[in-house]
PANUZA-373604 format. One record per residue: residue in one letter; x negated, y, z of N, C-alpha, C in turn. Coordinates in steps of 0.05 Angstrom, whole numbers, plus 5000, padded with zeros to 4 digits. Layout:
R res n.east n.north n.up ca.east ca.north ca.up c.east c.north c.up
R   A      X       Y    Z       X        Y     Z      X       Y    Z
...
This chain:
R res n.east n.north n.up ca.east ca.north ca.up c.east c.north c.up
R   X   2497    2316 6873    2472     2316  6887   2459    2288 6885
R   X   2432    2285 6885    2418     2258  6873   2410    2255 6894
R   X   2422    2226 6895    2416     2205  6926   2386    2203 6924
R   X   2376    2201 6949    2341     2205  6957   2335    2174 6950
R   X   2355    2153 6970    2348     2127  6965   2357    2115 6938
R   X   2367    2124 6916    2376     2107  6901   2347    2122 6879
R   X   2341    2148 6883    2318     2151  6867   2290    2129 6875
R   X   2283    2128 6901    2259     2106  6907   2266    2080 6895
R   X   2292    2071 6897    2304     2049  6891   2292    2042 6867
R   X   2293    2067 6840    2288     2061  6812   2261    2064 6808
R   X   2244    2086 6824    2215     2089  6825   2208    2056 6829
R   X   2208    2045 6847    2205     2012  6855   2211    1999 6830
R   X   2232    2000 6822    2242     1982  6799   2221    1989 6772
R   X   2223    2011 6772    2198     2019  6749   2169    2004 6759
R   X   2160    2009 6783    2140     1999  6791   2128    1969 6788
R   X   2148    1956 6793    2159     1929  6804   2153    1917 6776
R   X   2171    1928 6754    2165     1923  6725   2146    1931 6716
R   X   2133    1948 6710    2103     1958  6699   2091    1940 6718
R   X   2084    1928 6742    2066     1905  6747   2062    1874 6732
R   X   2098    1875 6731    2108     1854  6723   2084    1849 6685
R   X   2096    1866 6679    2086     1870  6648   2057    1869 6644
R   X   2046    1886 6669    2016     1887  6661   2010    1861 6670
R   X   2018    1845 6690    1998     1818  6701   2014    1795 6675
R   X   2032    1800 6659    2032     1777  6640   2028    1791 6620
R   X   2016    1812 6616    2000     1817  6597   1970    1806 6594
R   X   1957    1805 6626    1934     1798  6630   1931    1763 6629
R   X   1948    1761 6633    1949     1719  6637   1954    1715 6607
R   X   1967    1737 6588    1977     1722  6564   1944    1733 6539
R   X   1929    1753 6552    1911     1759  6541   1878    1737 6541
R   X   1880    1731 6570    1869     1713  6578   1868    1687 6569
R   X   1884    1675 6564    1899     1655  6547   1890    1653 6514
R   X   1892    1682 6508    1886     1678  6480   1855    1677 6481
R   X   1848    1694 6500    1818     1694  6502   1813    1660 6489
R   X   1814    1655 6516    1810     1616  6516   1815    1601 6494
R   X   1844    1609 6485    1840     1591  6455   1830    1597 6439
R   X   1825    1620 6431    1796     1629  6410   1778    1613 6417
R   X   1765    1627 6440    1735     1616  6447   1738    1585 6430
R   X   1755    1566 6446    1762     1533  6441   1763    1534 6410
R   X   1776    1543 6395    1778     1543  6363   1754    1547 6356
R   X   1735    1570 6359    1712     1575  6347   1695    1554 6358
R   X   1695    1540 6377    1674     1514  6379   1693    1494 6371
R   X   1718    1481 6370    1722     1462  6362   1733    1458 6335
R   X   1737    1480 6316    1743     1466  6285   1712    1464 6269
R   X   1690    1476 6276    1669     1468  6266   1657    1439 6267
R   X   1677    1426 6291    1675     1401  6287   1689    1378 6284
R   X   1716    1388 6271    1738     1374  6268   1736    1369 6237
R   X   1733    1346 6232    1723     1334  6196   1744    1299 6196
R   X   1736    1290 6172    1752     1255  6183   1728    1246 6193
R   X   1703    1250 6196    1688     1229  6206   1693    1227 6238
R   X   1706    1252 6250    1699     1253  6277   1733    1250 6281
R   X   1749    1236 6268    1775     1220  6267   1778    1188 6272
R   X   1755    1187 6261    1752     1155  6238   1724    1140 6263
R   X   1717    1151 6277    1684     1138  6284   1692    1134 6316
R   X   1680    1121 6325    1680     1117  6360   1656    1133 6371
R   X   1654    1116 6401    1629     1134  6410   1609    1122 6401
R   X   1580    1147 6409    1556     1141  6393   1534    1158 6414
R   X   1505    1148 6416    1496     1167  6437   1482    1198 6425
R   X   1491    1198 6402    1490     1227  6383   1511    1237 6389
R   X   1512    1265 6394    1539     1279  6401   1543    1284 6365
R   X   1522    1287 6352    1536     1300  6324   1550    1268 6314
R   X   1543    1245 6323    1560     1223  6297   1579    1208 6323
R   X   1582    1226 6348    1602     1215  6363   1629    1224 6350
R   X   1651    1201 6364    1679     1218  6349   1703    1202 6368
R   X   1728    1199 6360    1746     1193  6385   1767    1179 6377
R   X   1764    1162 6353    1776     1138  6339   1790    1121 6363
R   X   1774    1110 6388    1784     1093  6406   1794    1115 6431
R   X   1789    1131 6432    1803     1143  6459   1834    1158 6445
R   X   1835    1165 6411    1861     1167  6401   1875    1147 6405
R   X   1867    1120 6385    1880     1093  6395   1893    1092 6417
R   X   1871    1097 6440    1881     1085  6462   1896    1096 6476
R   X   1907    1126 6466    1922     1141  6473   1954    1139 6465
R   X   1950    1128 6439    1975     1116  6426   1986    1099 6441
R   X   1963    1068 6445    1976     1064  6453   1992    1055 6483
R   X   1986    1071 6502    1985     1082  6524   2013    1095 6523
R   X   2010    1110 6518    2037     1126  6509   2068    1106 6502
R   X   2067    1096 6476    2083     1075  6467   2089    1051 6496
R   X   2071    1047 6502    2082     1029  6526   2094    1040 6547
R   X   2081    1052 6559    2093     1082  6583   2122    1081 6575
R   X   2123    1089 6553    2151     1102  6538   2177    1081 6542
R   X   2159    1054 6533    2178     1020  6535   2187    1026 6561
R   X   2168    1028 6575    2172     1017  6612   2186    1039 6618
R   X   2189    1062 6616    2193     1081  6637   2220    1089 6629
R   X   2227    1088 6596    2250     1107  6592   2275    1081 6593
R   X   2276    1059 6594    2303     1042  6606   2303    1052 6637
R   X   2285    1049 6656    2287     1042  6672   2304    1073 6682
R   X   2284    1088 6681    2287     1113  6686   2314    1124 6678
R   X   2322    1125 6653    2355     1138  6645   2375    1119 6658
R   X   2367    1080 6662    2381     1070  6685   2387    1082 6709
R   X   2360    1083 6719    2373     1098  6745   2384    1115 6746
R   X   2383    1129 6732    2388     1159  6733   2418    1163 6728
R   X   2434    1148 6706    2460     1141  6705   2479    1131 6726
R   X   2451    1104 6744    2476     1094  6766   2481    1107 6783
R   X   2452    1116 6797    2451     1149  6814   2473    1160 6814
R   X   2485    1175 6787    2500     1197  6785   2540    1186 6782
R   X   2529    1161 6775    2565     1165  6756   2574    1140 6773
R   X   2552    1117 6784    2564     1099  6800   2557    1101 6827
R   X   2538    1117 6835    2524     1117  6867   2547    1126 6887
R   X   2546    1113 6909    2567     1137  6927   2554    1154 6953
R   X   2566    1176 6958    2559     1199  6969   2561    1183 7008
R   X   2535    1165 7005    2530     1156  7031   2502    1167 7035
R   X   2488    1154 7061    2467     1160  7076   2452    1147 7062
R   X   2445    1118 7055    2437     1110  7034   2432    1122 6999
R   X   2441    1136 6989    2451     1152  6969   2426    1179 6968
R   X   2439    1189 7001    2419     1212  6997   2393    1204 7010
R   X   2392    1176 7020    2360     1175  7026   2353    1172 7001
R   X   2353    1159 6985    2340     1150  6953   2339    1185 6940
R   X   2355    1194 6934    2358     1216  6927   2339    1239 6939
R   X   2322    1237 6961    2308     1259  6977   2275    1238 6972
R   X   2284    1213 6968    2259     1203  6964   2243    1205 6929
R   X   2257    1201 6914    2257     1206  6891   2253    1242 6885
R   X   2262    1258 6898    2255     1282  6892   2226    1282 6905
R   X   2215    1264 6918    2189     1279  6932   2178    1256 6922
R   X   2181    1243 6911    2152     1217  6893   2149    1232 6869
R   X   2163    1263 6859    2167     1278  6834   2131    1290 6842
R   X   2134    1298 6864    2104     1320  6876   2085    1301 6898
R   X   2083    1278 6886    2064     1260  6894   2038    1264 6875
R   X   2016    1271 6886    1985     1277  6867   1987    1249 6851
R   X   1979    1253 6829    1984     1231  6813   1956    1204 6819
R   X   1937    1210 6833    1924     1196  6843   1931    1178 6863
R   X   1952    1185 6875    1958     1171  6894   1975    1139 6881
R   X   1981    1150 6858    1992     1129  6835   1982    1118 6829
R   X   1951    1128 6825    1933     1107  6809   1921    1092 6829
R   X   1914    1101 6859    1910     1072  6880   1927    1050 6889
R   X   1958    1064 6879    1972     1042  6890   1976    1026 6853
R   X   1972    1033 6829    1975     1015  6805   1950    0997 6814
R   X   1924    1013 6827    1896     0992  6819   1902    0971 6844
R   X   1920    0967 6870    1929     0953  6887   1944    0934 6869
R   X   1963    0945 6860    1987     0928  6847   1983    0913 6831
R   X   1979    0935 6808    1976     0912  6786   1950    0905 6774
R   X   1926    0922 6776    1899     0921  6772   1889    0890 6786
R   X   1889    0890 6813    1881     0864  6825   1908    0849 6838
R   X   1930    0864 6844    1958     0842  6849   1968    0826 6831
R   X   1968    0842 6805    1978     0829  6786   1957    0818 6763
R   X   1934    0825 6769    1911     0811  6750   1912    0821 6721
R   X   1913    0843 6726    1910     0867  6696   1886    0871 6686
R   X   1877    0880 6714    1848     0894  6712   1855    0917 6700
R   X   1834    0924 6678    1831     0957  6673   1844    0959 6643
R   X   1863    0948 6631    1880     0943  6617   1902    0961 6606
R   X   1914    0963 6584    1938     0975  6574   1955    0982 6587
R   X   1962    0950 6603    1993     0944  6617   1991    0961 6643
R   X   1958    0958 6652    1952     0975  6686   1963    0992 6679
R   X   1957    1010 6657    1952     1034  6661   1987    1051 6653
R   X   1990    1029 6634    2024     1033  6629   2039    1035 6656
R   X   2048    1019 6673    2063     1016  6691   2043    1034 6712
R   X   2030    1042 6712    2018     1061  6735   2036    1089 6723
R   X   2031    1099 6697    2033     1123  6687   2070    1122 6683
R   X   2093    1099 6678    2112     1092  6689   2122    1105 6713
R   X   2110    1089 6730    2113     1102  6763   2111    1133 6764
R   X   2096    1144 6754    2089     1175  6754   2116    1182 6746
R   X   2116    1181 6721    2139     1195  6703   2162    1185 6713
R   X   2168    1167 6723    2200     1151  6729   2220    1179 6743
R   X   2200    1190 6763    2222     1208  6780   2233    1232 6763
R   X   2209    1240 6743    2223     1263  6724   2239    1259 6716
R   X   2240    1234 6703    2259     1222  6677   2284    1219 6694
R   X   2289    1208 6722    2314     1203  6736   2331    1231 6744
R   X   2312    1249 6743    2326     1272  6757   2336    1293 6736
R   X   2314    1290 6708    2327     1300  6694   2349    1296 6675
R   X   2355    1265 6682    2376     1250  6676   2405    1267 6686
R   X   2392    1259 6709    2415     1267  6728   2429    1304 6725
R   X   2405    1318 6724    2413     1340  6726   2431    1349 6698
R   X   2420    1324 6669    2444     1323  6645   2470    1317 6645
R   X   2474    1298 6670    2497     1285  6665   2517    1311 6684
R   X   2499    1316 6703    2513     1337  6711   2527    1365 6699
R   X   2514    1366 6680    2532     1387  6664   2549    1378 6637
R   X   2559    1356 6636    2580     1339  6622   2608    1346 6642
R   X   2627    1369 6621    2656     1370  6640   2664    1342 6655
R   X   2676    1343 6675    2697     1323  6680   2710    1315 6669
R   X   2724    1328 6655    2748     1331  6636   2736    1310 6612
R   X   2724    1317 6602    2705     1292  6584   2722    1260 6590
R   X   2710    1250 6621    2717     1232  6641   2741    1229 6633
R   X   2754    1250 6642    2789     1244  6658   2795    1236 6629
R   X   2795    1247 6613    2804     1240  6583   2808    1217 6568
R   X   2777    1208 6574    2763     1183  6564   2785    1160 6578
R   X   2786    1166 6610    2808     1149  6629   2831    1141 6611
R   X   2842    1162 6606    2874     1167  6598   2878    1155 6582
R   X   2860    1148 6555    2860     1134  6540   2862    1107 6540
R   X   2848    1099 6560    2854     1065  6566   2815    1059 6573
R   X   2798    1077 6575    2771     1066  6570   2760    1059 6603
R   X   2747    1041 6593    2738     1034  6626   2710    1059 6630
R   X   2699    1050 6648    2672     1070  6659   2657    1066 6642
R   X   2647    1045 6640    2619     1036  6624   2624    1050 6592
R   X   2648    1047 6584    2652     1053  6553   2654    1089 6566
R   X   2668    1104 6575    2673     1126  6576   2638    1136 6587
R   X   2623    1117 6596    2580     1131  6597   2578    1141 6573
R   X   2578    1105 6561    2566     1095  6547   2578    1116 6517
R   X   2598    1123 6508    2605     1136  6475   2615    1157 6496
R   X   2610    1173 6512    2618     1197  6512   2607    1220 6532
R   X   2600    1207 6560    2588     1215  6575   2556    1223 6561
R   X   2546    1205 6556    2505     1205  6548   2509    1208 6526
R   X   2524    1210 6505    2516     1231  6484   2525    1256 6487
R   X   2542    1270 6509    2541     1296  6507   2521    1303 6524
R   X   2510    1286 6544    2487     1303  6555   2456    1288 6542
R   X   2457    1276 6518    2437     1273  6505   2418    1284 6502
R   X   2421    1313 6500    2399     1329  6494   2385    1331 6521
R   X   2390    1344 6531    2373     1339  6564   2363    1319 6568
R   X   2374    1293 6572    2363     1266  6569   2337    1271 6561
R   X   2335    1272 6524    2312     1268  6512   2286    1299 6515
R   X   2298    1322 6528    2284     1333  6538   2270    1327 6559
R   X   2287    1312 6580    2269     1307  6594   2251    1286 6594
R   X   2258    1261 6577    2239     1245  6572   2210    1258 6550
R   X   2219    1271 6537    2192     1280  6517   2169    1293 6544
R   X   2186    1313 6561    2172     1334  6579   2148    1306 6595
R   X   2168    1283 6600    2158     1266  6625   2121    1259 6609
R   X   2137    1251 6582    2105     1238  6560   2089    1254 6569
R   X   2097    1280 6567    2073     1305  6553   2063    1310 6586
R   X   2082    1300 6602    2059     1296  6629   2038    1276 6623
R   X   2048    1250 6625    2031     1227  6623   2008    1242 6606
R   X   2009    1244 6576    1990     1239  6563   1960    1262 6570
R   X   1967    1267 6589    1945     1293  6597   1935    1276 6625
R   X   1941    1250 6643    1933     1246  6668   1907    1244 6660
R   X   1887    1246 6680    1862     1232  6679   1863    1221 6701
R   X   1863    1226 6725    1859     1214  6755   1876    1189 6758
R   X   1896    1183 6752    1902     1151  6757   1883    1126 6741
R   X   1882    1140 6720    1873     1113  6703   1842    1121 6704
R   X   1827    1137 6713    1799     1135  6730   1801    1113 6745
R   X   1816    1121 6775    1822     1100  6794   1822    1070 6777
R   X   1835    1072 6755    1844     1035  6752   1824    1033 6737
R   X   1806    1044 6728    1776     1038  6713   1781    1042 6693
R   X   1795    1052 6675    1786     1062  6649   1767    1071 6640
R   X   1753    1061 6607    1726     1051  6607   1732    1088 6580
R   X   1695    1085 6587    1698     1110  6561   1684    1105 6536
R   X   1661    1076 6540    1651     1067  6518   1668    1043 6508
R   X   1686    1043 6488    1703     1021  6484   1708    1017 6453
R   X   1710    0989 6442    1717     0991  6415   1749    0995 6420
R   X   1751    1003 6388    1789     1007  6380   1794    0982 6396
R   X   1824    0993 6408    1830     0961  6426   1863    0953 6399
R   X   1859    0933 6410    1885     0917  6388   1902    0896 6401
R   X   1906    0894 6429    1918     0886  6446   1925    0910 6469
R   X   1955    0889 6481    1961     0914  6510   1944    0902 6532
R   X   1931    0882 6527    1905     0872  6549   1881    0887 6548
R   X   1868    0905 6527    1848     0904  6520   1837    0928 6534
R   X   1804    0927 6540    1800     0955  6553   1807    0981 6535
R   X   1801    1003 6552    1816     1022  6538   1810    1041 6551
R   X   1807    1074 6527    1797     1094  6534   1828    1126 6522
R   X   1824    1139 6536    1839     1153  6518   1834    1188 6529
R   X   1850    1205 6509    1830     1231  6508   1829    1245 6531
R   X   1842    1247 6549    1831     1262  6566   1801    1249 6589
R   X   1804    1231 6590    1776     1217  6602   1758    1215 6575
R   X   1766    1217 6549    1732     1224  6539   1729    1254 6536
R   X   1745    1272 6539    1732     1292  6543   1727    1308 6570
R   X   1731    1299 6595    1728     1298  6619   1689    1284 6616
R   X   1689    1258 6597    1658     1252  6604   1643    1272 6577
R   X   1653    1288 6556    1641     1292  6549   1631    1324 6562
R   X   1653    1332 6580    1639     1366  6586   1620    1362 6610
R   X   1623    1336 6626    1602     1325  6648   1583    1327 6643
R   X   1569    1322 6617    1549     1316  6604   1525    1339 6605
R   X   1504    1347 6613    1484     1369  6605   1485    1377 6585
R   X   1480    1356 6563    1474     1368  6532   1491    1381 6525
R   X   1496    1407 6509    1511     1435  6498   1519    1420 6472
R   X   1513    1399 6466    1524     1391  6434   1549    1378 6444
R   X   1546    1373 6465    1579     1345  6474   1590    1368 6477
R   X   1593    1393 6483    1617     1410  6493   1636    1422 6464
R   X   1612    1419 6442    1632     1422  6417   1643    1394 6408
R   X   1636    1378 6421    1657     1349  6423   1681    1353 6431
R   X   1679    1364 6455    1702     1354  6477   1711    1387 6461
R   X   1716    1404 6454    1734     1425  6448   1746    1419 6430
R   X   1733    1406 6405    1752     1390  6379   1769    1377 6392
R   X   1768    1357 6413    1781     1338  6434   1796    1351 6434
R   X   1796    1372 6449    1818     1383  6465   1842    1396 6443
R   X   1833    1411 6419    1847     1419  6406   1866    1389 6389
R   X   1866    1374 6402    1872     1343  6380   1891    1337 6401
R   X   1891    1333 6427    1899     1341  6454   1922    1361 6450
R   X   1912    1388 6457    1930     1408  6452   1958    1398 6423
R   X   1948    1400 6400    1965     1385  6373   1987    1365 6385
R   X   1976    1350 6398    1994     1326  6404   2017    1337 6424
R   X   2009    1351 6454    2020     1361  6474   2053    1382 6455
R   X   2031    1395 6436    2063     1414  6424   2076    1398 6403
R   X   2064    1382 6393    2085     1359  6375   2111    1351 6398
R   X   2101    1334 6420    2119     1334  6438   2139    1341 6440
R   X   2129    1372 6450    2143     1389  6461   2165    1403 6435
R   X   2150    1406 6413    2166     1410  6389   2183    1397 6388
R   X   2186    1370 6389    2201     1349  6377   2223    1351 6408
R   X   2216    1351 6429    2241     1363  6445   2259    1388 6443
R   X   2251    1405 6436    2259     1423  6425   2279    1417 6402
R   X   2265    1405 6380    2286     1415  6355   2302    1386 6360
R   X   2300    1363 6376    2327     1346  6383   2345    1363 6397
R   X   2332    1372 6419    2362     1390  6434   2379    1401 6410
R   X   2358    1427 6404    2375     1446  6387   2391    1419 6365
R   X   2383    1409 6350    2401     1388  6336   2427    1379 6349
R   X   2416    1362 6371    2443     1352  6389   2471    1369 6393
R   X   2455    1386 6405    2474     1412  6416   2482    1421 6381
R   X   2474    1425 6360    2484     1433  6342   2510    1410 6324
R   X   2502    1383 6336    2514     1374  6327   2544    1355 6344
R   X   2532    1373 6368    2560     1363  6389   2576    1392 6386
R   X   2569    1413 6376    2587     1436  6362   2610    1439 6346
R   X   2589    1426 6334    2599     1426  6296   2618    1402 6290
């Protein structure tokens, strides 16, 4: 005889799933919608001139030479500052910290500076180092602002690597004669390497999308190529933030080339985290 409740049970479960399916069918249809639309206005204007040229008050001979630049090198510095500090902590945290009150205050504080609005970053960089430290609207501001952002990802997802490294690893490494630092250092962080550099790539591919901090610290949008970490500086998501501001309908096939140059870079990233893991892990296998 067929149970009454175990039949609703599976009616639900069918239900439950056919919603499931149809609403990420609709977000994944939606989606493509969007990147079409974005492709059909932005490769009609993706050429080398609009690689190679800065801004211009013609949207057709404008292009994004200095907000690429300045994106580079934004990034590259971020990267200097954030990823010592960050896989530091994140190591002493885990393998030297001890399980005090102290310990877990840092530890509850650092999980919640992770879901701090990133604006709130960029008033305390334009405090700090904008007029504390006499940056101004600079490389280095905007480096150590965008630093601060990313630091908590990079520590936690440190941490959450080292955490899945056996013990046994450890005890081993002991037995042998190795002190701590050598048993991190050649055996601990290269088996949880891959995570490491996942989570540092994930932290970038945050940074390189902020706009709201480095508003705050004045990032400029008319700027030549800069060639110093002093120099003003623009980079792509604030020129194409000023170019969809704009009235004129010609800047919006600006800023969609933008974005797709944007988009390119975001999945390089994310690519390149990807096929390190899979490598790592293939080659802590093999």
């Amino acid at each position: 005889m067929t149970n009454p409740i175990s039949s609703v049970n599976r009616r639900n479960d069918w239900l439950f799933r056919g919603l499931g399916i149809l609403a990420t069918g609709l977000g994944l249809a939606t989606l493509l919608l969007l990147l079409g639309a974005l492709l059909w206005d932005g490769l009609q204007r993706l050429d080398g001139a609009f690689l190679t040229t800065g801004a211009s008050r013609f949207a057709e001979k404008a292009g994004i030479l200095p907000a690429l630049v300045g994106t580079g090198w934004l990034m590259i510095l971020t990267a200097l500052l954030a990823i010592p500090v960050g896989v530091g902590a994140g190591v002493y945290l885990e393998e030297y910290g001890n399980n005090n009150r102290f310990a877990a205050f840092l530890e509850i504080n650092i999980n919640n500076l992770a879901g701090v609005p990133s604006v709130i970053y960029g008033l305390l960089g334009l405090q700090v180092f904008s007029r504390g430290l006499h940056l101004g609207a600079s490389f280095m501001a905007g480096a150590l602002t965008l630093s601060l952002l990313i630091l908590p990802v990079i520590i936690v997802s440190t941490r959450e690597a080292l955490k899945t490294v056996p013990a046994s690893i450890r005890e081993a490494s002991y037995a042998l004669g190795a002190t701590r630092w050598q048993t991190i250092y050649q055996q601990v962080l290269p088996a949880a390497g891959s995570g490491v550099l996942t989570g540092i790539i994930l932290a970038l591919s945050r940074a390189i999308g902020e706009t709201a901090p480095l508003i705050v610290l004045g990032a400029k949008v008319f700027v030549s190529t800069p060639h110093s970490p002093f120099d003003p500086y623009t980079v792509l998501p604030l020129q194409i933030y000023n170019w969809i501001s704009r009235p004129q309908t010609a800047y919006f096939t600006n800023a969609a080339a933008a974005i797709i140059i944007l988009l390119l870079i975001t999945f390089l990233l994310n690519g390149m985290a990807i096929y390190l893991r899979n490598r790592w892990n293939h080659q802590a296998n093999g």
